[in-house]
C-alpha positions in Angstrom: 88.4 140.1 97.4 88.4 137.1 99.8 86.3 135.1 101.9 88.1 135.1 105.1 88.1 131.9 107.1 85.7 129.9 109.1 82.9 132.9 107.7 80.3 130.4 107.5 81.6 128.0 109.6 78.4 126.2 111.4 75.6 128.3 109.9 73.2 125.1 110.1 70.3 126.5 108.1 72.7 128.0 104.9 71.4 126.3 102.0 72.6 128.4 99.0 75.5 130.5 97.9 76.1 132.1 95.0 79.7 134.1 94.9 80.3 136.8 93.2 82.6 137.3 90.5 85.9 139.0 91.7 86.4 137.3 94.4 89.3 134.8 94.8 90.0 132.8 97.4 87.6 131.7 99.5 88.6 131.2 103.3 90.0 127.6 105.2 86.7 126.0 106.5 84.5 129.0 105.4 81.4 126.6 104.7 82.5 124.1 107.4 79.2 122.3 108.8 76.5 124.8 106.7 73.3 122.6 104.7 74.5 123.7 101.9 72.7 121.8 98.6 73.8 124.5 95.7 77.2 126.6 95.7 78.0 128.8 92.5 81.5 129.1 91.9 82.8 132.5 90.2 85.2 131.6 87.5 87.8 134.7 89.6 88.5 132.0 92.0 91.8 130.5 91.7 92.2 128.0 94.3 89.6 125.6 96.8 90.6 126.2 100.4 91.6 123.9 102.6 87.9 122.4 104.7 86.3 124.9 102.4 83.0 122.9 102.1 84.2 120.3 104.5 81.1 118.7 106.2 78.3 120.0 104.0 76.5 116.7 103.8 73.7 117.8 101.9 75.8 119.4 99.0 74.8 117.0 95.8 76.9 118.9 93.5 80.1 121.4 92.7 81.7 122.9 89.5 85.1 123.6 90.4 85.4 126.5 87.6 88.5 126.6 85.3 91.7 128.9 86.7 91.7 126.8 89.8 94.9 124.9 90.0 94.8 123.7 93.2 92.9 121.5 95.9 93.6 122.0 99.1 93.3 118.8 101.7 89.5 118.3 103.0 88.3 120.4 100.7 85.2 118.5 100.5 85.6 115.7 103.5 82.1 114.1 104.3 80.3 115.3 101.3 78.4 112.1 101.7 75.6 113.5 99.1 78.1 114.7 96.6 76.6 112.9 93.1 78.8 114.7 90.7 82.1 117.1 90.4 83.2 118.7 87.4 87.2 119.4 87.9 88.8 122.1 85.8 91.7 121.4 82.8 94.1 123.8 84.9 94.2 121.6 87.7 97.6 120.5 89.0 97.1 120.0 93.1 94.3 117.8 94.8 95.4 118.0 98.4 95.0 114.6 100.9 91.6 114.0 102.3 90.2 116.2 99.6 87.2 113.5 99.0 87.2 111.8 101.6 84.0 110.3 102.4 81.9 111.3 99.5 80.1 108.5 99.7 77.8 109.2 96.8 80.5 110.2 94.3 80.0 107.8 91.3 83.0 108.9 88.9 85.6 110.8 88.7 87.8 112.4 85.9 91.5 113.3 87.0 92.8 116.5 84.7 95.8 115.6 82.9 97.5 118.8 84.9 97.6 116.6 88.1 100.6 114.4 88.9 99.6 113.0 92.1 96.9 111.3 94.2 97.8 111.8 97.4 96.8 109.8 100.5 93.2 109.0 101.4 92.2 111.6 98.4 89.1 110.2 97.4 89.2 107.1 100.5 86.0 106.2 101.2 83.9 106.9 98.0 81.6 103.9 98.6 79.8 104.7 95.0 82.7 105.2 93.1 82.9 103.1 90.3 85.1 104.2 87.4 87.9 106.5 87.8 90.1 108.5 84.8 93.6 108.8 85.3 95.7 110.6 83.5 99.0 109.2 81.6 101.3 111.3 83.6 100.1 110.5 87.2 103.8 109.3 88.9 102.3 108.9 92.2 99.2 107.5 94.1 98.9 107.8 97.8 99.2 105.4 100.7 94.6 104.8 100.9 94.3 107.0 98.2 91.5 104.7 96.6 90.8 102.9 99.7 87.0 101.6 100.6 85.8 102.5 97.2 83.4 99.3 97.7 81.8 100.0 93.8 85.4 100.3 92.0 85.4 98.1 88.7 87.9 98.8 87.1 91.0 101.0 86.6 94.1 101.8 84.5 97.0 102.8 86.2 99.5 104.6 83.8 102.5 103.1 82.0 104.7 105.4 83.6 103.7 105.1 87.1 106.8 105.8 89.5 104.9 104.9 92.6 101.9 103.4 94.7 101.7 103.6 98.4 100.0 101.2 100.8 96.5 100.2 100.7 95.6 102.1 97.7 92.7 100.1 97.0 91.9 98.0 100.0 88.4 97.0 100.3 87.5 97.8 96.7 85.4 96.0 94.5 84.1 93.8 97.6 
C-alpha cells in the first residue's frame, strides 16, 4: 500500500494523520504545505520520501519508526516548529536538506547505521545545541551543520575521512 505523491500536497487546514499499518511508502511531497501538528507513523513504513512533510511549519514533533533505513532529501525542510525527532537504529541514509530549517530542533541523535551527513542536512537549525555522532561517520557535508547559531559543542569521530566547506559556519555565535 502506498501514499502516492503530492496526496496532500497544500491541504492548508490538515492538522492530523494517523497511517495505517500496512502501508509503506508514503509519496514525494505527500504532506507538502498541510498544518500538520501530529503525524503517526506505522511501523510498515520503510523509508521517508523525499518533501514528504516538507513545509509543515506547525508539525512540533515526529517518530520516525524503526525499519526505516533511509531519509530522503527535504524530508522535513522548514519544519520551523519541529521540537523533537526520534530516528530509528536501522537508519543508514539521511538525504541533503533533510532538516533544513528546523529552527526549533534542540538535539539530535545520529544512528550508528548512518555513514554520512550530507550537505545542508540539518543547516539552519538555529536551536540546535548538542549533536551525537556516531564513531563511523566518514563524511560530513559541505553546510551540513551550518547556522546552527546554539551549537556548543561537538565530537567529530576519530576516523573521519572527510569534512566539506562551511560545515559549521555561523555556529555558536
Amino acid at each position: 500500500k502506498k501514499i502516492p505523491d503530492g496526496t496532500f500536497r497544500g491541504c492548508s487546514k490538515l492538522i492530523s494523520v494517523k497511517i495505517p499499518e500496512g502501508v509503506t511508502s508514503i509519496g514525494n511531497y505527500a504532506f507538502f504545505g498541510t498544518s500538520l501538528t501530529e503525524v503517526t507513523l506505522p511501523n510498515s513504513i520503510k523509508e521517508i520520501a523525499e518533501g514528504v512533510f516538507c513545509g509543515c511549519e506547525s508539525l512540533a514533533e515526529i517518530t520516525i519508526p524503526d525499519g526505516v533505513t533511509n531519509i530522503e532529501p527535504k524530508a522535513l525542510y522548514l519544519c520551523k516548529s519541529l521540537k523533537s525527532i526520534s530516528l530509528p537504529s536501522d537508519l543508514t541514509s539521511i538525504g541533503e536538506y533533510a532538516f533544513y530549517n528546523c529552527e526549533s530542533l534542540t538535539g539530535i541523535t545520529i544512528p550508528s547505521g548512518v555513514k554520512e551527513i550530507p550537505v545542508c542536512a540539518f543547516a539552519n537549525c538555529k536551536s540546535l545545541t548538542e549533536i551525537t555522532l556516531p564513531d563511523n561517520i566518514n563524511n560530513i557535508g559541505d553546510f551540513a551543520f551550518s547556522d546552527c547559531e546554539s551549537l556548543k559543542s561537538i565530537s567529530l569521530p576519530d576516523g573521519i575521512n572527510s569534512i566539506g566547506d562551511c560545515v559549521f559556519k555561523n555556529c555558536g555565535k
